[in-house]
C-alpha positions, 0 to 999 in steps of 0.5 A: 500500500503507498501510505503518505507523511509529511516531516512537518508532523514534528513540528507541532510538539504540545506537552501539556493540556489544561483538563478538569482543572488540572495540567496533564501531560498532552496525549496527542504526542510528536511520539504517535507520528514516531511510532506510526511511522515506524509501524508503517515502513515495518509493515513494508508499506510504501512510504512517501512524503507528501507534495505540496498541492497548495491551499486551494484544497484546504479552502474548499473545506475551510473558511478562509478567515479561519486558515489566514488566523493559524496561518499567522497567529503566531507571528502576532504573538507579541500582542500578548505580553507573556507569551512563552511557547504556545498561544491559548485562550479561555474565553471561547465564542458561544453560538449565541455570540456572533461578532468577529473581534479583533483582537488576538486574544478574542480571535483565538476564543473564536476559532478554538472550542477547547484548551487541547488545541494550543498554537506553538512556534511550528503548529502551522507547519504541521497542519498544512503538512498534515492537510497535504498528506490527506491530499496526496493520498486522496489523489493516490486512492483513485490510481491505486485502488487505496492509500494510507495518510498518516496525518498528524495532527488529527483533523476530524474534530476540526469544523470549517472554522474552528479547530478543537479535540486536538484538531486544525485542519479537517483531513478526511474532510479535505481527502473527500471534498478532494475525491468530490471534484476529481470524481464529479460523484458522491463520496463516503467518509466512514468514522471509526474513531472512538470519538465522533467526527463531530467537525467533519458531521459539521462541514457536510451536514447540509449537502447530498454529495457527501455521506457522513458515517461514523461509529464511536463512544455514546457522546451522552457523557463522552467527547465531544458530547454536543454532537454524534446522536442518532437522530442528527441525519443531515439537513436541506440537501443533506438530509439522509447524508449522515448517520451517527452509529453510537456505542455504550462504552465498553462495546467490544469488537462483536458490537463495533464490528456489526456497526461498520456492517452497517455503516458500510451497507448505507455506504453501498447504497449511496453507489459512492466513486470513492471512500474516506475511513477516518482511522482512529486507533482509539476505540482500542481496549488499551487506548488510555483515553478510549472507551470502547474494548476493540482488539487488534483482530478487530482492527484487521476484521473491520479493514477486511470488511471495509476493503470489501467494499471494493470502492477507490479508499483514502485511510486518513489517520484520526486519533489513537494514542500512546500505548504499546497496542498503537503501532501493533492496531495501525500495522493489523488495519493496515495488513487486513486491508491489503489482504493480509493477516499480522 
């Protein structure tokens, strides 16, 4: 399989994060692309760096006041007296709250929801990175039948205008808005990350060439909490384009399995050109921050079964975090897709 990176993945580098009151080491970590990286050369994937394909394609997704704010948020630091090595906010806009500000502080409370998506010296290299290698592998899927993104940061989380849960850039969203044009047909994006792809659900909510599925953790009392419920189906254009498949937490690999079956039976009836998989390693037992109970068979049955789709695929890296089970999960997805058993 041709799996893309980009060496800019390193360049963002968070080590902390505010939560519940308390500072806790970060738990999206420069030593996930480290680890994935080795999983995929061990793997005997063909890996390649990723080209630059410019903004275009992240604006096709993105709200350009948005990318020009953590294109330069960083050059703007001296607005804030104190500043150390990241720029982070407490003051978070509301949606009953809807006047641009001008100044830094204000803008950072605008385009971020939460304080887990800090701006550091190389953040913005690492999400345009990042982007480009969802870009690369989209383009690649449609000549090699699929291709793996080994994106980081994630981007699922990412709204149109507003980076949170780790995320800046929306990748899968930028890999299926790419499939859309090349392809001039519908598209999927099938979610199994733990979480909900709740910022991907955002940017196609009202549109009928993109059908949004995702399989993850109840969000009743689970991140990202506000979004990810069944009954959220799409709206106008878009209304039958999204379907929510939540889990009680703790649902092992019988139970997320039969999801994909369904996510993936929606998918075929949609007759798509090409597919997404936002890959979150994270519904793994061993995750430290999951919540679900997926072994590292399941991860190579859900591959064998997305692969069977037989359909153009761009597997884009989501979340799953620091833990020895990480590099073993991504190299079991990544065999099972191609057919083969770890």
């Amino acid at each position: 399989m041709q799996a893309f990176h980009h060496c800019d993945s390193l360049r963002h580098d968070p080590d902390r994060y505010f939560r519940c009151g308390a500072i806790i080491s970060h738990p999206e970590q420069v030593e996930r692309y480290r680890l994935l990286l080795e999983a995929t050369q061990d793997g005997g994937h063909l890996l390649r760096e990723a080209g630059d394909a410019g903004l275009d394609p992240i604006l096709a997704v993105h709200d350009a006041g948005y990318v020009a704010f953590l294109r330069d948020v960083w050059e703007r630091r001296a607005e804030l007296p104190g500043i150390e090595d990241e720029i982070l906010t407490g003051h978070f806009a509301r949606p009953q709250m809807h006047r641009r500000p001008e100044g830094l502080l204000g803008l950072i409370g605008l385009y971020t929801a939460d304080t887990s998506t800090p701006v550091r010296a190389g953040t913005w290299a690492a999400v345009y990175g990042s982007a480009q290698v969802a870009i690369a592998a989209a383009d690649a899927a449609l000549s090699e039948s699929h291709a793996y993104a080994l994106c980081r940061p994630p981007g699922h989380h990412a709204y149109a205008d507003s980076a949170g849960g780790f995320c800046y850039f929306n990748n899968s969203a930028i890999a299926a808005e790419r499939l859309c044009a090349t392809t001039g047909g519908r598209v999927a994006i099938l979610d199994i990350d733990v979480h909900h792809g709740n910022g991907t659900q955002g940017i196609f909510y009202g549109r009928g060439d993109v059908l949004t599925v995702s399989v993850h953790a109840d969000p009743a009392d689970y991140f990202p909490y506000f979004a990810g419920y069944a009954d959220e189906t799409g709206a106008g254009p878009g209304e039958g384009f999204n379907r929510n498949l939540p889990l009680p937490q703790g649902s092992g690999d019988a139970a997320w399995l039969a999801a994909i079956r369904e996510g993936l039976s929606a998918i075929a009836a949609i007759t798509p050109t090409a597919l997404v998989v936002a890959l979150g390693l994270d519904a793994s037992a061993d995750d430290p921050i999951g919540a679900l109970k997926v072994t590292t068979r399941g991860f190579q049955e859900a591959a064998a079964l997305i692969a069977d789709a037989k359909l153009p695929t761009a597997i884009v890296q989501e979340g799953g975090y620091l833990c020895p089970a990480l590099p073993r999960n991504l190299a079991a997805f990544l065999a099972g897709f191609d057919g083969r058993r770890t």
